[in-house]
MARVEX-847207 format. One record per residue (C-alpha): residue in one letter; x, z, y. Coordinates in steps of 0.1 Angstrom, whole numbers, padded with zeros to 4 digits, always signed. Each point is the difference from the previous one (the first is absolute). Example, Ala and Ser with C-alpha at 12.3 -4.5 7.8 and 13.67 -1.06 7.14 Angstrom:
// residues 2
A+0123+0078-0045
S+0014-0007+0034
***
This chain:
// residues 403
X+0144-0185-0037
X-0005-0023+0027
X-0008-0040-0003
X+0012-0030+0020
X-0027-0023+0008
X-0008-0026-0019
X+0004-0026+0031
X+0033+0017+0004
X+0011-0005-0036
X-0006-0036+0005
X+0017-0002+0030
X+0029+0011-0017
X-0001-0019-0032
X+0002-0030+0024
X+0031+0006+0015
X+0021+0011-0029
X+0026-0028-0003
X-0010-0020-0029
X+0021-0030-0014
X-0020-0031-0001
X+0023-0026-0001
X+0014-0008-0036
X-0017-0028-0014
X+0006-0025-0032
X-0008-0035-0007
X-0023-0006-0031
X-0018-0032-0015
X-0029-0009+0013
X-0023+0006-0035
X+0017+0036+0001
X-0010+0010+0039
X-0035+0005-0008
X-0008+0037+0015
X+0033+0001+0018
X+0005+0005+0035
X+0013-0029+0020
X+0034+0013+0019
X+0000-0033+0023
X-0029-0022+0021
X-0011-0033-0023
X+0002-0024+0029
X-0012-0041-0009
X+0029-0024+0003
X-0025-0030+0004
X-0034-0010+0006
X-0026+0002-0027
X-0012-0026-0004
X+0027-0024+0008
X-0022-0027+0007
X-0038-0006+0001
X-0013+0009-0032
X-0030-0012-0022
X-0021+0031-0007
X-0017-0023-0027
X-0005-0031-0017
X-0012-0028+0021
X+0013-0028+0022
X+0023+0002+0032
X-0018-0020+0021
X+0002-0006+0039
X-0028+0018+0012
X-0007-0031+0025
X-0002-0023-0031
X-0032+0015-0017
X-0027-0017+0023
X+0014-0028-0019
X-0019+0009-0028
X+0027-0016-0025
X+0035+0008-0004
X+0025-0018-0022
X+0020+0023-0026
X+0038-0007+0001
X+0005+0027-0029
X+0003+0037-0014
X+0024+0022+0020
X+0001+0030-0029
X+0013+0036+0008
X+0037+0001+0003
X+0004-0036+0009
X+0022-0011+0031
X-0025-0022+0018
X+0011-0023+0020
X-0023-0026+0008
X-0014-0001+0034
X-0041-0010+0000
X-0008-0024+0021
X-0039-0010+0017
X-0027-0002-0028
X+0022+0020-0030
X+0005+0031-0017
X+0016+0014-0025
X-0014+0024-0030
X+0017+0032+0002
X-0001+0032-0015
X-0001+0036+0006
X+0036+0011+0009
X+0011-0036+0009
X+0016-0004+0032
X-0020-0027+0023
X+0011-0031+0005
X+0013-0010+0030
X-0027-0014+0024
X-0029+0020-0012
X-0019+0030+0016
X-0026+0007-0025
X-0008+0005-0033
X-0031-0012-0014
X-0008+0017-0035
X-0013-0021-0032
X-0034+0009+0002
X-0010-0013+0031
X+0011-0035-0007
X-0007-0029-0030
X+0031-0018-0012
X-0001-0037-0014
X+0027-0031-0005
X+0021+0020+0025
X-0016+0015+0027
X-0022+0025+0012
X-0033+0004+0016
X-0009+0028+0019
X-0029+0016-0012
X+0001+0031+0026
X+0025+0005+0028
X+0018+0033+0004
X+0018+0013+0034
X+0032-0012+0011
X+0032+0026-0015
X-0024+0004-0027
X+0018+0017-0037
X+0031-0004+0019
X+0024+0032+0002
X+0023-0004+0032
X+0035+0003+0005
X+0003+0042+0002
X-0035+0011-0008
X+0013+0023-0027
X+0034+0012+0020
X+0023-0010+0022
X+0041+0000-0001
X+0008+0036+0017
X-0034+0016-0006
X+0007+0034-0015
X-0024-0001-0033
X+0010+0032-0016
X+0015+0032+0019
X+0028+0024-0008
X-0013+0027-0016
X-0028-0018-0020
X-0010+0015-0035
X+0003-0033-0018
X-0031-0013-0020
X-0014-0031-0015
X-0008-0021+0033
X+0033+0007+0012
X+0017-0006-0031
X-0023-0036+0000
X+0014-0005+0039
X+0033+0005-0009
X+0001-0024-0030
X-0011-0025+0026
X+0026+0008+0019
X+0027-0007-0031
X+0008+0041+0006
X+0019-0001-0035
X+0016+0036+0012
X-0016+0024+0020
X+0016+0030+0024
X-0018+0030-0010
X+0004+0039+0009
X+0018+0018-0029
X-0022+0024-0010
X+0005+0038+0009
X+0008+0023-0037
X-0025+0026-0002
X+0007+0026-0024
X-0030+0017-0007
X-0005+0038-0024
X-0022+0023-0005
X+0006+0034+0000
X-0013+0036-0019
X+0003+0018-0026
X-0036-0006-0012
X-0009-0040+0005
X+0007-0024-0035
X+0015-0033+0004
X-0020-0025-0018
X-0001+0002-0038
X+0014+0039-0001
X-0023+0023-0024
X-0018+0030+0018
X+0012+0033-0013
X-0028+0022+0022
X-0029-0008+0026
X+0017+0008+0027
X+0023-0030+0001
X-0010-0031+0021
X+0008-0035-0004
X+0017-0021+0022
X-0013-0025+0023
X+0017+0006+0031
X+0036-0020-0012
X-0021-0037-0017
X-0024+0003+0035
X+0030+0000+0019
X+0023-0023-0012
X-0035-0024-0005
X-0006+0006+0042
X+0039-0003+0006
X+0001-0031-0020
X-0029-0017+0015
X+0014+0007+0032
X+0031-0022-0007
X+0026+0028-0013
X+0021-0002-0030
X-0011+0036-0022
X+0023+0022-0018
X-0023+0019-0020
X+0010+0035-0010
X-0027+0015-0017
X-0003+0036+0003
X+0022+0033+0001
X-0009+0033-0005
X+0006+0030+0029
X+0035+0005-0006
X+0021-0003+0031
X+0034-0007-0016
X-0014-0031-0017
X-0019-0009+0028
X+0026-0003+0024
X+0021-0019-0027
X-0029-0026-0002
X-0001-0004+0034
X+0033-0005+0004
X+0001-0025-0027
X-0029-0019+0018
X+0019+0002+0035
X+0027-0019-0019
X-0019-0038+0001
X-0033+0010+0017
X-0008-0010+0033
X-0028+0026+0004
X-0008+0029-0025
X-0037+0009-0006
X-0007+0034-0015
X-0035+0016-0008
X-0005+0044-0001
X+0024+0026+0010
X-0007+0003+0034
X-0019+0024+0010
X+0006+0036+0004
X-0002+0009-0037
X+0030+0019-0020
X+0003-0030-0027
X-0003-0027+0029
X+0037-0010+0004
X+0005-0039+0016
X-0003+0020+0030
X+0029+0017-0001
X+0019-0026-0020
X-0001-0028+0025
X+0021+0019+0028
X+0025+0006-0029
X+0003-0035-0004
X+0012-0007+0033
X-0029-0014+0019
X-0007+0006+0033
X-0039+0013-0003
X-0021-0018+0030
X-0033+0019-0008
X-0017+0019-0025
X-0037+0008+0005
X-0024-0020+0019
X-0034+0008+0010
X-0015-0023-0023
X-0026+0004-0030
X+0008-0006-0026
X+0039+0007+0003
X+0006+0020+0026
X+0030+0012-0023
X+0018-0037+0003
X+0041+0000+0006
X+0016-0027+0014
X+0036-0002-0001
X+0027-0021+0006
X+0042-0004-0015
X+0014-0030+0018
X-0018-0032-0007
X-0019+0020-0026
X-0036+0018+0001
X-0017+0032-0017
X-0033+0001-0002
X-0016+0035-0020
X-0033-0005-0007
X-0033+0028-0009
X-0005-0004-0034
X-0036-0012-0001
X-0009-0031-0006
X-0024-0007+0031
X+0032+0014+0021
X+0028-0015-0014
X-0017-0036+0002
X-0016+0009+0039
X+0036+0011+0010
X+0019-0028-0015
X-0022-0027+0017
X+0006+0015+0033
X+0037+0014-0003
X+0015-0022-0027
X-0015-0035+0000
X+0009-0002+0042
X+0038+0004-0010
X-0002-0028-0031
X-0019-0022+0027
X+0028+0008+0028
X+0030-0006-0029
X-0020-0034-0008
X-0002-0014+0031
X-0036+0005+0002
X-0025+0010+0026
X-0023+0017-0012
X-0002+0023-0032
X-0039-0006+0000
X-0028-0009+0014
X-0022+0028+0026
X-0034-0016+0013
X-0026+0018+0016
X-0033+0004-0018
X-0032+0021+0010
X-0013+0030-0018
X-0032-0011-0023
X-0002+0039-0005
X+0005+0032+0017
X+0036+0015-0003
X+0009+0038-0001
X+0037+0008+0003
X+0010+0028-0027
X+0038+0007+0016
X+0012+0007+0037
X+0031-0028-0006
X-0006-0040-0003
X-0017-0005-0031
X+0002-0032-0021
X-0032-0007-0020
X-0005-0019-0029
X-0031-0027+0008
X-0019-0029-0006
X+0007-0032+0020
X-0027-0021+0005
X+0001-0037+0017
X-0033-0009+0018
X+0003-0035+0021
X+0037+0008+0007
X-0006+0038+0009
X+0013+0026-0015
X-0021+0031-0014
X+0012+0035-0017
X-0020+0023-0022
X+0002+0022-0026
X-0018-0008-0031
X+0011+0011-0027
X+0030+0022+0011
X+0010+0032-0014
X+0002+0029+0023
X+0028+0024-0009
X+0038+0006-0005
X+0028-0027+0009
X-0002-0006-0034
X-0024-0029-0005
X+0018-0029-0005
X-0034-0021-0011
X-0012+0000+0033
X+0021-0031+0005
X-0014-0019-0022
X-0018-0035+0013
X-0004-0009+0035
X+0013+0031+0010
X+0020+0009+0034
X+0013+0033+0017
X-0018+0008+0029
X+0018+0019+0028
X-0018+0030+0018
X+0022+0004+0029
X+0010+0039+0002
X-0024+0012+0029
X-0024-0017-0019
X-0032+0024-0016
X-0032-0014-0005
X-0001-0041+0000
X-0036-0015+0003
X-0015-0026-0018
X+0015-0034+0024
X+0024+0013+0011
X+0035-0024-0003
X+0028+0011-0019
X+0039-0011-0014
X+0000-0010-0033
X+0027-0009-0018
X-0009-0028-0029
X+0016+0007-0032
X+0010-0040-0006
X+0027-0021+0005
X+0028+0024+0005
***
């Protein structure tokens, strides 16, 4: 059997039409982890005005070689000032308060000594000192958030500023997700013999898919029987935007989604990939509708849904990215166990703002090991001519985080 490349597959996962325009409007306390479907562009200045940054007095910064200034009043947070200081006064104002009119400066409390109505200036401070300007936050027109933005709490924070009570945000893409063979056990089914295995690959999924913006369907899991198969699929196909299954797809005589998805009426794009793990991947597409057949491993079906199903949830949510590749040098020597592009489970390690890889820890063996994800983990990519990688040597990784 022969395998498109795995620069090819991606090549052609990026041009399959995907629709990324359908968006909703939802309250601004619901948006959090949404993706915004529309630029969040300031309609004015912020601050209005100059600004006192903390409590003090507004002052003309000419006036304190005076050494005294006379106190007209308080100007509180919230007020509308609008007296005008004249030579030899100031005002006390506080943090948030706009300045009066004819001040510059802001001297704070500490550095003065109030009695029977004025000030003394104990030490001087420079002139436009605690004193936000006009714009220093934003201006009107600045873009502050972009389309395509996976909404969290400082952009919820700059939108409330902005009196965003509803927010345009990309509907999310329905995922259905299910598991498939004959000899896995949904949660909470008894074992009748040993040789059954329970199921991860549907929950590590639908947790991936969700945390990538999608809405989940979850389906659980079916056993190998292709009439009820394809009736589940088809059932899924009926509100699911993309349908995720896991097993069935290699060459075996009980490994049916192969053979169902054609019957189904999708167009298949590719099936096999010189990847490991999942070289045994089917993509497929039925009008504005994707297939993706997964191994069954655990290891491979997560590898092979961050790099074939997470791109099309980005695309359908506007997004840019699905995640995050940086490069990162080799703390250890590297030997490459497959002739395709392999996708290694690894440690990420941050050194001042570099990246480093190694293996600590790791399991060695089938595409099974799912716990080789665990904490700071990434997949590092061993390009397919690749063999033996020495210790310093800079390499992809892609960071399991903020999908």
């Amino acid at each position: 059997m022969s395998f498109l490349a795995y620069e090819t597959s991606q090549n052609m996962l990026e041009l399959l039409p995907v629709n990324s325009s359908r968006f909703e409007k939802v309250p601004l306390s619901d948006a959090l982890g949404r993706v915004l479907a529309e630029d969040i562009v300031a309609e004015y200045n912020d601050p209005q005005f100059p600004t006192a940054s903390m409590d003090g007095y507004a002052v003309k910064h000419s006036d304190l070689s005076k050494g005294e200034l006379v106190v007209l009043g308080d100007n509180p947070a919230g007020h509308d000032e609008i007296r005008v200081l004249q030579e030899g006064e100031c005002i006390k104002t506080f943090t948030g308060s706009m300045m009066p009119q004819g001040s510059d400066t802001l001297i704070q409390i500490e550095n003065v000594t109030y009695e029977d109505g004025k000030i003394t200036i104990n030490e001087s401070v420079p002139q436009g000192n605690a004193v936000r300007p006009v714009g220093e936050g934003y201006k009107a027109g600045d873009i502050l958030i972009k389309k395509g933005t996976k909404v969290g709490f400082a952009e919820i924070g700059v939108m409330a500023g902005l009196n965003c009570v509803m927010v345009k945000v990309a509907v999310r893409p329905r995922v259905a997700v299910i598991a498939t063979g004959s000899e896995i056990l949904d949660l909470g089914e008894n074992s009748t013999n040993p040789a059954q295995i329970r199921s991860s690959n549907n929950y590590t999924l639908a947790a991936l898919f969700e945390q990538a913006g999608a809405e989940v369907i979850q389906l659980g899991t079916a056993p190998d029987d292709k009439d009820a198969l394809m009736q589940t699929f088809q059932n899924a196909l009926a509100s699911a935007d993309i349908l995720v299954s896991t097993g069935g797809v290699s060459v075996g005589d009980y490994d049916f989604v192969k053979d169902i998805v054609p019957r189904l009426g999708a167009k298949v794009v590719y099936k096999g990939v010189a990847i490991k793990p999942g070289r045994h991947i089917m993509v497929a597409q039925k009008g504005a509708q994707f297939i993706l057949a997964l191994p069954g491993f655990a290891y491979s079906s997560t590898v092979t849904s961050i790099l074939y199903v997470l791109p099309l949830i980005a695309k359908m949510l506007g997004k840019k990215q699905a995640y995050k590749t940086v490069d990162a040098q080799l703390q250890e020597d590297f030997k490459k166990r497959s002739p395709f592009t392999e996708f290694t489970a690894c440690n990420v390690v941050v050194e001042d703002g570099k990246y480093f890889v190694n293996f600590k820890g790791k399991k060695v063996g089938s595409s099974a090991i799912l716990v080789n994800m665990l904490e700071n983990s990434g997949l590092m990519v061993a390009e397919e001519d690749d063999k033996f990688l020495e210790k310093g040597t800079s390499v992809k990784v892609i960071l399991l985080e903020n999908f």
